[in-house]
C-alpha positions in Angstrom: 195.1 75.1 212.0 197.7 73.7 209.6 196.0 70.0 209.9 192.7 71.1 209.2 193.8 73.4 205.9 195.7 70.5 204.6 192.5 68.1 205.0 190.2 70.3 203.0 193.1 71.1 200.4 193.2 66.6 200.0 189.4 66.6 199.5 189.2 69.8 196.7 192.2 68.3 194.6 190.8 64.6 195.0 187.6 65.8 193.9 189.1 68.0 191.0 190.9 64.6 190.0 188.2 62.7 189.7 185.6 64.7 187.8 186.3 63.0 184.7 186.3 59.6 186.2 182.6 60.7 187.1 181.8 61.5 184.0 182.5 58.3 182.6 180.9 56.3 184.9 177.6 57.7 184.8 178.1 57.0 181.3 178.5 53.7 181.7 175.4 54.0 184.4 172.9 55.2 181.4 174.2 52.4 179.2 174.1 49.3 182.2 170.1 51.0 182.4 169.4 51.0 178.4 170.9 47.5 178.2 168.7 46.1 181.1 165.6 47.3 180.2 166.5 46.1 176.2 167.1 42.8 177.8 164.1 42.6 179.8 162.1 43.3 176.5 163.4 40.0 174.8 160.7 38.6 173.0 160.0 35.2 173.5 160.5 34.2 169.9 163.3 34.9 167.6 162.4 35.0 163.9 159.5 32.6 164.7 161.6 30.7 166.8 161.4 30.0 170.6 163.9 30.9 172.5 165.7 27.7 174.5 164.0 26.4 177.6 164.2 23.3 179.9 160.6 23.6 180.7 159.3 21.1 178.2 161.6 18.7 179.0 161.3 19.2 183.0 157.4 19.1 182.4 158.5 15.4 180.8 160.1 13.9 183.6 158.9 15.5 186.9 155.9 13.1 186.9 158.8 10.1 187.5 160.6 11.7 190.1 159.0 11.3 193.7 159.7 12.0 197.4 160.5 9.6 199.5 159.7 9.9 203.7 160.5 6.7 205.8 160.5 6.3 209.8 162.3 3.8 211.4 164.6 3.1 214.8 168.2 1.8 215.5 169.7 0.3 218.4 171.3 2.7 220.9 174.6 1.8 222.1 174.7 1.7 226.3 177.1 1.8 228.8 177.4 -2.1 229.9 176.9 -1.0 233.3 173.4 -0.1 232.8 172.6 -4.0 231.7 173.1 -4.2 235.1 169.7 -4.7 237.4 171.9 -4.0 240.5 173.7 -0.9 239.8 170.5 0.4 238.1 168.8 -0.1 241.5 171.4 0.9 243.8 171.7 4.2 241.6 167.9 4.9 241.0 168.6 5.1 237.4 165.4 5.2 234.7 164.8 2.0 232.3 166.7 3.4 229.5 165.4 3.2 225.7 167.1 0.9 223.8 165.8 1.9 220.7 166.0 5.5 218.7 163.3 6.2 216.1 164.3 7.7 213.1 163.3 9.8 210.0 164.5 10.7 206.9 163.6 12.5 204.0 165.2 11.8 200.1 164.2 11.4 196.7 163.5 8.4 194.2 162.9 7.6 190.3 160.0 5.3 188.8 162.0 3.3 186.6 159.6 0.5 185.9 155.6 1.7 185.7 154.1 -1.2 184.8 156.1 -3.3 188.0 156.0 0.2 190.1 159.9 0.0 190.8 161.5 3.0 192.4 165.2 2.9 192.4 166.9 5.3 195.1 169.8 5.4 197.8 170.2 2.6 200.4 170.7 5.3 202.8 167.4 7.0 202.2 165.3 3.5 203.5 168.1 2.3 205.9 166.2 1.0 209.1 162.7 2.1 208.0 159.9 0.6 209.2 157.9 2.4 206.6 158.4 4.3 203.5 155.9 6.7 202.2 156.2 8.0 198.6 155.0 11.2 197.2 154.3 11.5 193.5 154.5 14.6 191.0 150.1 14.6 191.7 150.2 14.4 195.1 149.4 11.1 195.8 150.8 9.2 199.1 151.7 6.1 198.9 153.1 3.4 201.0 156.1 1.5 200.0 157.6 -2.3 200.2 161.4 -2.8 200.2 162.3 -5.3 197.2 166.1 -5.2 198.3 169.5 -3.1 198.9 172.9 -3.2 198.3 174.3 -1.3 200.4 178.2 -1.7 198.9 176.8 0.2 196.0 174.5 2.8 198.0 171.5 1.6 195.6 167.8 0.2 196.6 164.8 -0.7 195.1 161.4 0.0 196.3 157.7 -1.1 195.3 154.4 1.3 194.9 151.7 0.4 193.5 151.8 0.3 189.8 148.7 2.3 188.9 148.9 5.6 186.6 152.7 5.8 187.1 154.9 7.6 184.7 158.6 6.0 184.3 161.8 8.0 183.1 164.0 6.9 180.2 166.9 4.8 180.6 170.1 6.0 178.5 173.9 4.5 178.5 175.7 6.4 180.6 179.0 5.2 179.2 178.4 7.6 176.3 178.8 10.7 179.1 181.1 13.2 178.2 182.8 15.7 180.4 181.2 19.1 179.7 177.7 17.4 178.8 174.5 19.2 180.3 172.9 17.4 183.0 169.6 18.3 185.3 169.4 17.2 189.1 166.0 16.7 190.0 165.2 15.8 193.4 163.8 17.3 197.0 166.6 19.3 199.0 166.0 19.9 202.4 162.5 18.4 201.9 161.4 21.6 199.9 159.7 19.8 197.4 160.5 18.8 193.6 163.7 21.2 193.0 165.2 21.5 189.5 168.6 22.7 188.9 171.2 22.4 186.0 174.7 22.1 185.3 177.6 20.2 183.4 179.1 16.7 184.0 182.3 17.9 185.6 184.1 14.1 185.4 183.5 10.8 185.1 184.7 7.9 186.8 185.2 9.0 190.4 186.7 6.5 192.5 188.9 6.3 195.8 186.7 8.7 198.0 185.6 6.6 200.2 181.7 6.9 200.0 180.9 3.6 198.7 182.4 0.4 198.2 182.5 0.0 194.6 182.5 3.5 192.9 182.3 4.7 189.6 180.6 8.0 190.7 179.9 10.8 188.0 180.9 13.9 189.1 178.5 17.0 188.5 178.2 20.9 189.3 174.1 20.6 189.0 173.2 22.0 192.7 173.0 18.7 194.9 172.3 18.8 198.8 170.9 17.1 201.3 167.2 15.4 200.6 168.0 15.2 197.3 170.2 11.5 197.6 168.3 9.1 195.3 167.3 11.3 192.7 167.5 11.7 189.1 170.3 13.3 186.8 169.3 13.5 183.6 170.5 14.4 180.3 168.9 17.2 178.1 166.8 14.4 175.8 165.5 14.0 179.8 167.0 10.4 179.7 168.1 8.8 183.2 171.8 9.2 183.6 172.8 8.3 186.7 170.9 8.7 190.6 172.0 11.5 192.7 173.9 10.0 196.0 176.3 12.4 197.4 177.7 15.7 197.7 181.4 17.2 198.7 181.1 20.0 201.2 182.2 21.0 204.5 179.4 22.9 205.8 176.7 20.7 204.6 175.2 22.4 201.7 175.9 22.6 198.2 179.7 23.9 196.8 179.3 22.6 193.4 180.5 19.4 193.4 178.1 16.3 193.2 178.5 12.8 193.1 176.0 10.4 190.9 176.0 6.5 190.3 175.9 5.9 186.8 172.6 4.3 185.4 174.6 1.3 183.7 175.8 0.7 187.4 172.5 0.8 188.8 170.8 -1.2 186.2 172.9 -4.0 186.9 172.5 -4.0 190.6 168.7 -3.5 190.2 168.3 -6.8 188.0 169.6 -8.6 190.7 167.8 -6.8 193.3 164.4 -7.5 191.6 165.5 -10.9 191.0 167.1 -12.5 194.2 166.4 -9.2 196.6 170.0 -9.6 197.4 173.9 -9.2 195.2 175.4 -12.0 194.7 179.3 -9.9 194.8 181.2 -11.9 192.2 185.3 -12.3 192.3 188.0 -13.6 190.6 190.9 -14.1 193.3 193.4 -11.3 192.1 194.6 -8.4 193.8 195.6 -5.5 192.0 197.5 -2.0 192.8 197.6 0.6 190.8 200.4 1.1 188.1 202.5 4.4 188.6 205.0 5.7 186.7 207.6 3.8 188.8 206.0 0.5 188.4 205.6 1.3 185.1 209.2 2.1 184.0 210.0 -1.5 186.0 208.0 -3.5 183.6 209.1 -1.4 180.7 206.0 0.2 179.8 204.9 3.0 178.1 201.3 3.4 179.0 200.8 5.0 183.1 197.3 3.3 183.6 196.4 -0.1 184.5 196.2 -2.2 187.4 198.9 -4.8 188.2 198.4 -7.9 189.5 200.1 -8.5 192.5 198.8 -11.8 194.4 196.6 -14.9 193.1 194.8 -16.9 195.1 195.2 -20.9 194.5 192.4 -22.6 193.1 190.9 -19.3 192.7 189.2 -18.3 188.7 192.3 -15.7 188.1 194.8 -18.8 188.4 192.8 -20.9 186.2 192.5 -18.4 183.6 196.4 -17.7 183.7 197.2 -14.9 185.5 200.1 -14.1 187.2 201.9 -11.9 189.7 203.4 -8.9 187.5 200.6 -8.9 184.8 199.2 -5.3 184.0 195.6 -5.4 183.3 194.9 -2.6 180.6 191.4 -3.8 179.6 188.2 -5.5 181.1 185.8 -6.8 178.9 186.6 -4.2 176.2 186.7 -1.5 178.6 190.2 0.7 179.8 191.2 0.0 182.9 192.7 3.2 184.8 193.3 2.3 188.0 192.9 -1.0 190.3 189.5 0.4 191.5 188.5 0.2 188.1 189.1 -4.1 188.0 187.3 -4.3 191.6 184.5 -2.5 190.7 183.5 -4.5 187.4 184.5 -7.6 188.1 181.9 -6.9 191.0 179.0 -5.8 189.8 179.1 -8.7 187.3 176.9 -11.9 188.1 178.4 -15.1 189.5 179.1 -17.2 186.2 179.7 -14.6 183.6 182.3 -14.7 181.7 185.4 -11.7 182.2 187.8 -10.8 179.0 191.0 -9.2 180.7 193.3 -7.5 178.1 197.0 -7.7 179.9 200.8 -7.0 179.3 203.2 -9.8 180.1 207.2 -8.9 179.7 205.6 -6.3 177.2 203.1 -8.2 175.2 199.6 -8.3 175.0 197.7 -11.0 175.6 193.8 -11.8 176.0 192.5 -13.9 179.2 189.2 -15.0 180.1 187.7 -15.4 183.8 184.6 -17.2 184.8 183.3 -15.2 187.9 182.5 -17.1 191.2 181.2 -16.1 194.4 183.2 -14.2 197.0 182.4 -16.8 199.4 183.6 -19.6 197.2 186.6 -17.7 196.4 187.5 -16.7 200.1 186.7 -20.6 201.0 190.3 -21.7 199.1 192.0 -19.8 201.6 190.4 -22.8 204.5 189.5 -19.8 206.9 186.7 -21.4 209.0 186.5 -18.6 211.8 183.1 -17.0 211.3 184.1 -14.4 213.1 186.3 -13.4 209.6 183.4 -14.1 207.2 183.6 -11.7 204.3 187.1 -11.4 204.4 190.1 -12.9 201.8 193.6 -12.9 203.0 196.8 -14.2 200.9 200.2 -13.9 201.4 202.4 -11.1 201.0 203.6 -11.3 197.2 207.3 -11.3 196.5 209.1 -8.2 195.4 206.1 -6.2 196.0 207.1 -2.5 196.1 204.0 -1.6 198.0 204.8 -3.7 200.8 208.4 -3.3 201.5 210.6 -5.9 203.8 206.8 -6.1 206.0 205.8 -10.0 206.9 202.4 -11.1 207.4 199.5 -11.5 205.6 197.5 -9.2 203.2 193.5 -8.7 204.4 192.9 -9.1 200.0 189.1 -7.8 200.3 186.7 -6.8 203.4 183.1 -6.3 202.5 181.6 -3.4 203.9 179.4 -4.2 206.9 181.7 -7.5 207.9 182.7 -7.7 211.4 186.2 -6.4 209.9 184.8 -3.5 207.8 183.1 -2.7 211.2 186.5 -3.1 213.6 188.0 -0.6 211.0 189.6 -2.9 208.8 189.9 -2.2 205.0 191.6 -3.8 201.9 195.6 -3.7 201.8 195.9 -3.8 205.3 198.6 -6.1 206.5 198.3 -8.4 209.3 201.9 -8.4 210.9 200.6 -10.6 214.4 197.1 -12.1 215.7 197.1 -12.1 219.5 200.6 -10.7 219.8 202.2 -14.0 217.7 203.9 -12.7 214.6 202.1 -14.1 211.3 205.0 -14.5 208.7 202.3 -16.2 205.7 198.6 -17.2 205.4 199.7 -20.7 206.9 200.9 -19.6 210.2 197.8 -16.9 210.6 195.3 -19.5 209.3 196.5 -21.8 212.0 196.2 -18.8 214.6 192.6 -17.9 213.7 190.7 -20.8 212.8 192.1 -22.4 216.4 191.1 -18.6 218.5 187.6 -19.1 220.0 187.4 -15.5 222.1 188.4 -12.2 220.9 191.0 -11.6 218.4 194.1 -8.7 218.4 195.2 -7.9 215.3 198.4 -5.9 215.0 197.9 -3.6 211.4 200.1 -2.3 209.0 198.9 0.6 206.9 201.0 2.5 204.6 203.4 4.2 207.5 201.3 3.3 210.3 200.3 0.4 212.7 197.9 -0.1 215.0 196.0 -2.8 217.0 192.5 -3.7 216.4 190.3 -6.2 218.5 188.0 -8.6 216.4 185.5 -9.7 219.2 
């Protein structure tokens, strides 16, 4: 009897207590009501004025922004054993399929109406046999591939060029953090979606998506389907192309990844012009300058990319630089990191001319570079093993902090989809033995692989780890 007095005594007293507390909130109830319904009454002009929309501008650009749909098939890895015509018959096993078909759905931007150029991801059109595009009015039609790159994850298409609508180019270089941007593309193949947002950063590199990137980095509501499509700025002007989003479940967590228009205009002139990149180098390998490094050399600036080996022969020796110089600048532009040098020097076209602004025992000086091809470049090493083809190797620079006591050889650059790239190899990696002979310099490991006719074993150093990797 006790317990149950005391319960009803707790509910009277906690009700007592908070009578005024109800008071005031249905208050504040009448008021939330009053102020919705006022809100809800907004005219639609202000003192003759409109109130701000995106509409006019979306209306403006839609028409350029289409959906792509492509089929196509890729090679299914088998067990070797079932290349076998004896164990498939002693086993009664099927003929297995040795292709997969494939579809995928994304999103592209009529940059060119009078040529009919789409530009879009290389992932969107990877392996299609066919590529159907779907404009703003409805019309299908079919596509033709004018080339990809796929080190930059951009790709050109062809439609025919009748009745098109193109968007307008800006510099993205003027971006600024906090700008308004639209992302206009076809999630989850929806349809034409629309959503907005602010430029979040600029000059996104190191993640890993691409192999050059100089990604801008948006809160606009990107997810899957809509890769290749526009972000634009509030004048509706092409920005950058939609290519990637961060997110662990699959959808949309407010952070999007774009390719900046300037970036994709210069890999499109190529594109349209040879159907292929032409990846330009210079022969210098970089790191990037941290406060350590920086205090060494006696600096006071903390960004920049120091230069850390030279290959002989190679356009960086020729134009005079050296182990230990900090690049600052390239052709006018900051450099913040080594990513930065990599990236620019290779988007640039084999021949142009490259203005490197550097700091040598604390002085500024100005050097020019006439870029060559990566396959020249990589040819003054004297690696003949085709089997390496896209790679560049040098020696381990001297008094390197980044490398410690190691021996061996640095891999200097791997492009992405070399047999390397593929065997899991990436640039900085050190080579400490080729088929379990230690490598000391480039002589002894040139000597090693351009003798090696089979498979290769290549004993890695990254960072605080090592492994073995076979190069077949």
């Amino acid at each position: 009897m006790h317990s149950e007095i005391t319960r009803d005594n707790v509910c009277r007293y906690s009700f007592l207590l908070n009578w005024r507390q109800w008071s005031l909130l249905g208050v504040l109830l009448v008021f939330s009501v009053t102020v919705a319904i006022a809100w809800a009454r907004l005219p639609s002009e202000v003192n003759g004025d409109s109130l701000p929309s995106l509409a006019p501008m979306v209306e403006e650009v839609t028409p350029a922004v289409v959906n792509i749909a492509t089929e196509g098939s890729v090679q299914v890895r088998q067990n070797p054993l079932l290349n076998d015509e004896f164990f498939k018959r002693f086993f009664n096993i099927p003929e297995q399929p040795r292709e997969r078909k494939t579809q995928s759905l994304g999103t592209g931007v009529i940059i060119d109406a009078k040529r009919g150029l789409v530009v879009t991801n290389n992932h969107v059109i990877a392996n299609a046999h066919q590529i159907t595009v779907k404009l703003r009015d409805g019309r299908k039609l079919q596509a033709e591939l004018v080339g990809t790159d796929p080190e930059t994850d951009v790709a050109v298409i062809r439609i025919p060029a009748k009745n098109l609508t193109a968007v307008k180019l800006t510099n993205s270089d003027e971006l600024r953090v906090g700008d308004f941007v639209v992302a206009i593309g076809n999630p989850f193949g929806l349809g034409q979606t629309v959503t907005s947002g602010i430029v979040s950063a600029l000059g996104r590199t190191g993640l890993g998506i691409e192999g050059y990137e100089d990604f801008i980095q948006t809160d606009a509501s990107i997810n899957p389907g809509n890769s290749g499509g526009a972000l634009v700025n509030l004048r509706g002007e092409l920005v950058g192309i939609n290519t990637a989003i961060f997110s662990q479940s699959g959808g949309n967590v407010g952070i999007g990844f774009a390719i900046p228009i300037n970036m994709v205009n210069m890999v499109t002139e190529q594109l349209v012009e040879h159907g292929e990149i032409h990846r330009g180098l210079i022969g210098a390998q970089t790191q990037d300058l941290d406060p350590d490094l920086a205090e060494a050399f006696g600096l006071q600036q903390r960004t920049g990319a120091v230069v850390v080996d030279i290959i002989p022969e190679s356009p960086a020796q020729k134009a005079g630089l050296t182990p230990g110089d900090v690049i600052i600048e390239v052709n006018g532009k900051k450099v913040r990191s080594s990513s930065d040098v990599r990236t620019r020097i290779g988007l640039m076209r084999v021949g142009e001319k490259v203005k490197f602004r550097v700091v040598r025992d604390t002085k500024k000086l100005n050097l020019v570079a006439t870029v060559a091809d990566s396959k020249e470049v990589a040819s003054t090493s004297e690696l003949k093993n085709p089997r390496l083809a896209g790679a560049t190797f040098g020696d381990i620079p001297e008094n390197a902090p980044a490398y410690g006591h190691l021996k061996g050889v640095v891999l200097f650059e791997v492009e992405r989809g070399s047999p390397l790239w593929v065997a899991g190899l990436r640039d900085g990696d050190i080579i400490t033995s080729v088929n379990q002979r230690a490598v000391d310099d480039l002589t002894a490991f040139l000597q090693i692989v351009n003798t090696t006719e089979g498979q290769m074993l290549f004993r890695i150093r990254r960072g605080n780890q090592a492994a073995y990797v076979v190069i077949k």
